[in-house]
C-alpha positions as a LaTeX table, in Angstrom:
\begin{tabular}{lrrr}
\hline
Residue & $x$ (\AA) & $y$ (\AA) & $z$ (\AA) \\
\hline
Unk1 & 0.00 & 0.00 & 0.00 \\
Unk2 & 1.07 & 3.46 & $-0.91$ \\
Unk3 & 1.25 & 6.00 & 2.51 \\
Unk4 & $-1.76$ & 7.64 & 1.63 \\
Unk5 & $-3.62$ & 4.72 & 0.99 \\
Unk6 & $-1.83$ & 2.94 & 4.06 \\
Unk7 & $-3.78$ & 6.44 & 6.42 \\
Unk8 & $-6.65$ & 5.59 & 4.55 \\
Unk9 & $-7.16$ & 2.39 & 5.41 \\
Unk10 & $-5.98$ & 2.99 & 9.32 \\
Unk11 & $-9.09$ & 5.21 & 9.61 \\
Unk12 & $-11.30$ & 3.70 & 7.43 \\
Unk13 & $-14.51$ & 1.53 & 9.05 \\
Unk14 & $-14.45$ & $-1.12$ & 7.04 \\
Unk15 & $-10.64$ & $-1.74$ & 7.12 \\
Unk16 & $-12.02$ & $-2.08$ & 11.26 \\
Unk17 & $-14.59$ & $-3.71$ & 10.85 \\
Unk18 & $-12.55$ & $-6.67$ & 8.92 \\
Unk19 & $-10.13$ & $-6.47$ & 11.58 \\
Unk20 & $-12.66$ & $-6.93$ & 14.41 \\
Unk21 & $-11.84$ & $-3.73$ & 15.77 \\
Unk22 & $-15.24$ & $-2.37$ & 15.35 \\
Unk23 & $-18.67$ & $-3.76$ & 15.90 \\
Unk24 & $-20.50$ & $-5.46$ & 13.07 \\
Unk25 & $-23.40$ & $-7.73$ & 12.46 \\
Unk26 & $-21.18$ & $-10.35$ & 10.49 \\
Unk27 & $-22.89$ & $-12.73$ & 8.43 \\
Unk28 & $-19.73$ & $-14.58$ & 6.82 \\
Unk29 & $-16.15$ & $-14.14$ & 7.24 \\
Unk30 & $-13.09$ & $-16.42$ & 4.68 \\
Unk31 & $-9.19$ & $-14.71$ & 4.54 \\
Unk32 & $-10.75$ & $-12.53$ & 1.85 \\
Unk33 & $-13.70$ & $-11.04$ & 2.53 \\
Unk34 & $-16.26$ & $-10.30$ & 5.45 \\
Unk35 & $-20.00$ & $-9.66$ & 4.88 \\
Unk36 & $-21.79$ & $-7.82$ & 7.36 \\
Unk37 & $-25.33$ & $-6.29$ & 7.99 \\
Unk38 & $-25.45$ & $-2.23$ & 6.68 \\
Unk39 & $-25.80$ & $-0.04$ & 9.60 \\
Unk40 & $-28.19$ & 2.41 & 7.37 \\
Unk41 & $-29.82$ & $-0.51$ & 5.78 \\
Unk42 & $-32.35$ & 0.24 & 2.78 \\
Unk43 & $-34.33$ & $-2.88$ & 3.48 \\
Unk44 & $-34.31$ & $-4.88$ & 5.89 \\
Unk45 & $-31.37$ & $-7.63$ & 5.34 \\
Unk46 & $-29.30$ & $-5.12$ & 3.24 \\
Unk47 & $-25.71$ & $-6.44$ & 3.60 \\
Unk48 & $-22.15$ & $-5.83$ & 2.14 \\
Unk49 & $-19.41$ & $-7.71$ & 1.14 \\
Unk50 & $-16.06$ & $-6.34$ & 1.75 \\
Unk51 & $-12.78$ & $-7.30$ & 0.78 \\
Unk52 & $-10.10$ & $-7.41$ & 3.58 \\
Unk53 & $-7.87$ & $-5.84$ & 1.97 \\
Unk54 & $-8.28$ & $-2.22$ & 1.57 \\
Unk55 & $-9.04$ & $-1.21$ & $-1.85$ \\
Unk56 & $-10.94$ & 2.26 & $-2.84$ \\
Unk57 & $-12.47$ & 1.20 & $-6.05$ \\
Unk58 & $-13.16$ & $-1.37$ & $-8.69$ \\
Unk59 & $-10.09$ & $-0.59$ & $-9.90$ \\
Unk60 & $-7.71$ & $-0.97$ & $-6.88$ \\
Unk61 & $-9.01$ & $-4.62$ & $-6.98$ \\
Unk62 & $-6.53$ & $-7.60$ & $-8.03$ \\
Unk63 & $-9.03$ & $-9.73$ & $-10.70$ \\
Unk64 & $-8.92$ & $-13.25$ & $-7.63$ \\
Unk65 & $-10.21$ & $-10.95$ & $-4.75$ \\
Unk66 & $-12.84$ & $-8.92$ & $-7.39$ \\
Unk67 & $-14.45$ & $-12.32$ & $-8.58$ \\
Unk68 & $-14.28$ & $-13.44$ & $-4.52$ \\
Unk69 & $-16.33$ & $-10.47$ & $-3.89$ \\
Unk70 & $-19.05$ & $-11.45$ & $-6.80$ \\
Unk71 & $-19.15$ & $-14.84$ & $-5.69$ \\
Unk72 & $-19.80$ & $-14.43$ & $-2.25$ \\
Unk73 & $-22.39$ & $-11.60$ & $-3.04$ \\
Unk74 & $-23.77$ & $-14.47$ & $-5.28$ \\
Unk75 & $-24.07$ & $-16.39$ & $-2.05$ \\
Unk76 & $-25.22$ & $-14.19$ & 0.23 \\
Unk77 & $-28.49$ & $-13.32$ & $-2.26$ \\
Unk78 & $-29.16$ & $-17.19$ & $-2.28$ \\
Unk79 & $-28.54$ & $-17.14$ & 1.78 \\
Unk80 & $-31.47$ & $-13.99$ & 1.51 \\
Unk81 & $-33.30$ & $-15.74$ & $-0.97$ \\
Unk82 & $-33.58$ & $-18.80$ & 1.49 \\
Unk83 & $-34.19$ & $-17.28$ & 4.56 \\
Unk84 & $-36.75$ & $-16.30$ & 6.71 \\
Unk85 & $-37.09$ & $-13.11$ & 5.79 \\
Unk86 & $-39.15$ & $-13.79$ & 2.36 \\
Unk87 & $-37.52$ & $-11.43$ & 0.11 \\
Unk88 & $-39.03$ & $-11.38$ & $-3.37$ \\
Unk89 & $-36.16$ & $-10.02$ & $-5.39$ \\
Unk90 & $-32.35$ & $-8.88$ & $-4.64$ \\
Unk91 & $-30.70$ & $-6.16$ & $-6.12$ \\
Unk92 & $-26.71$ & $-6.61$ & $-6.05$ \\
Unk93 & $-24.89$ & $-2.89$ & $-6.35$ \\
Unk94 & $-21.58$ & $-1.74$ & $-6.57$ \\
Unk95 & $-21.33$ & 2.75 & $-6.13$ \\
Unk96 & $-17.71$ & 3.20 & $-7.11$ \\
Unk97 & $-16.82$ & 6.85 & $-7.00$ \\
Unk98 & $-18.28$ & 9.62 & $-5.28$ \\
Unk99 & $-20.58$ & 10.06 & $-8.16$ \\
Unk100 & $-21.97$ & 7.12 & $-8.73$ \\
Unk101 & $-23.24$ & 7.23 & $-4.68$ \\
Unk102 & $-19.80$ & 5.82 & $-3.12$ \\
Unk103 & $-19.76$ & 7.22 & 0.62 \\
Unk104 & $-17.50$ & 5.01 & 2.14 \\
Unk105 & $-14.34$ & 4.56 & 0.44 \\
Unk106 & $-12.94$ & 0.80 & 0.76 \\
Unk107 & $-14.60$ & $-1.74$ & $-2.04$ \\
Unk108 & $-17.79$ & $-3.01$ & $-0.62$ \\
Unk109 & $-20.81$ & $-4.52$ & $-2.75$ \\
Unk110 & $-24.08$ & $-4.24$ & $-1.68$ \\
Unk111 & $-26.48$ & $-7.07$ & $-2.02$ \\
Unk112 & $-30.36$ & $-5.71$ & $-1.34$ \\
Unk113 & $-32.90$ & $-7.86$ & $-0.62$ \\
Unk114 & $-36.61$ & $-6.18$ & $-2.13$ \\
Unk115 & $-39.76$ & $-6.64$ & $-0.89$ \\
Unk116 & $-43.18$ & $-5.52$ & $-2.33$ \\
Unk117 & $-43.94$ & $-2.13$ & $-1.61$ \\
Unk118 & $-40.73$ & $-1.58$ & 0.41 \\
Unk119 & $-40.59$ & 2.30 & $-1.01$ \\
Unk120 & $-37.06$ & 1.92 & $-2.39$ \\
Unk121 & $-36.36$ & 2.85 & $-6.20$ \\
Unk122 & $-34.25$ & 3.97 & $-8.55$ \\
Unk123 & $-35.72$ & 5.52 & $-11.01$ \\
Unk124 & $-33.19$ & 6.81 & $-14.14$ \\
Unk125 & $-34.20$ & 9.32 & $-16.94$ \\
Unk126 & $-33.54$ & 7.50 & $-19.97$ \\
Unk127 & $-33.74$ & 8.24 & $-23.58$ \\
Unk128 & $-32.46$ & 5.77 & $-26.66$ \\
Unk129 & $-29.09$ & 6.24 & $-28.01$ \\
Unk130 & $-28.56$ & 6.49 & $-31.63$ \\
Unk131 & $-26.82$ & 3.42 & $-33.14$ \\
Unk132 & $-24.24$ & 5.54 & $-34.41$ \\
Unk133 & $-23.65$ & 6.84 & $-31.10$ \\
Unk134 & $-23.48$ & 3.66 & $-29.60$ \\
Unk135 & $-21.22$ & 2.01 & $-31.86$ \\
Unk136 & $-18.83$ & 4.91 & $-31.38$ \\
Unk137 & $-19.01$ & 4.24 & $-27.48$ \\
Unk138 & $-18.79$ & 0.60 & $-28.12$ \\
Unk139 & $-15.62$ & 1.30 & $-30.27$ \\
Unk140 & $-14.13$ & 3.68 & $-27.11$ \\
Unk141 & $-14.83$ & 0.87 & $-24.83$ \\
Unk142 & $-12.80$ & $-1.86$ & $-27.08$ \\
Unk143 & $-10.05$ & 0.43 & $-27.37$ \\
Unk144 & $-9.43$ & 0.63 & $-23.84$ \\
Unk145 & $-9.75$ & $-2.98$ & $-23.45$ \\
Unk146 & $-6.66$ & $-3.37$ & $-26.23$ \\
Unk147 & $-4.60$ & $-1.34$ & $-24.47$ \\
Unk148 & $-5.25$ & $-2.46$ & $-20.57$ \\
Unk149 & $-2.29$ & $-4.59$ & $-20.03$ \\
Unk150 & $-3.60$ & $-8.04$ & $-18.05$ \\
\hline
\end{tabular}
């Protein structure tokens, strides 16, 4: 870890929580990850999965520990879907960057359970894309992906 990131991750929650350090409804735990009950749920069940490791972003995320996280998020909606608390649908979420609704900066994936009526949407603005348009953003993304060294 770089210094800054090492200062990040000494005062950041979920570097704590990982650690035991800080209270936390845990719901699994491996050498990789720890999933754990959201304080500020949006539904009742609402959990994260959190690498140990502190990364910011997607991006700070070696490709073993990124596909841990999915899988485990994969398990805890079938643990949801399973349980006692009926869910009728999950929604699995990743906010990375302060834009796209990331508040607390260390990796975490959010896996929703949704419930009819349960008052929480998300509602976009959309309008179609040209196909011109698109291939032209489809040809931006395929660039990058040539020259991202694996």
């Amino acid at each position: 870890m770089t210094q800054d990131t090492t200062s990040a991750a000494q005062k950041c929650i979920f570097c704590a929580i990982a650690a035991r350090q800080a209270e936390a409804s845990v719901v699994y735990e491996d050498e990789t990850v720890v999933a754990f009950m959201d304080l500020n749920p949006v539904t009742p069940g609402h959990l994260l999965v959190v690498p140990r490791r502190h990364a910011v972003g997607l991006e700070d995320l070696d490709r073993a520990t990124s596909a841990h996280v999915w899988s485990v998020g994969h398990d805890m909606a079938r643990a949801l879907r399973r349980s006692s608390m009926a869910c009728e649908g999950i929604n699995v979420m990743l906010c990375d960057g302060e834009v796209a609704f990331q508040t607390v900066f260390h990796f975490h994936l959010h896996v929703v359970p949704r419930y009819a009526g349960d008052g929480w949407t998300l509602k976009a603005e959309t309008q179609e894309r040209e196909r011109a348009l698109l291939d032209s953003d489809a040809q931006a993304i395929k660039d990058a992906i040539a020259s991202t060294s694996r």
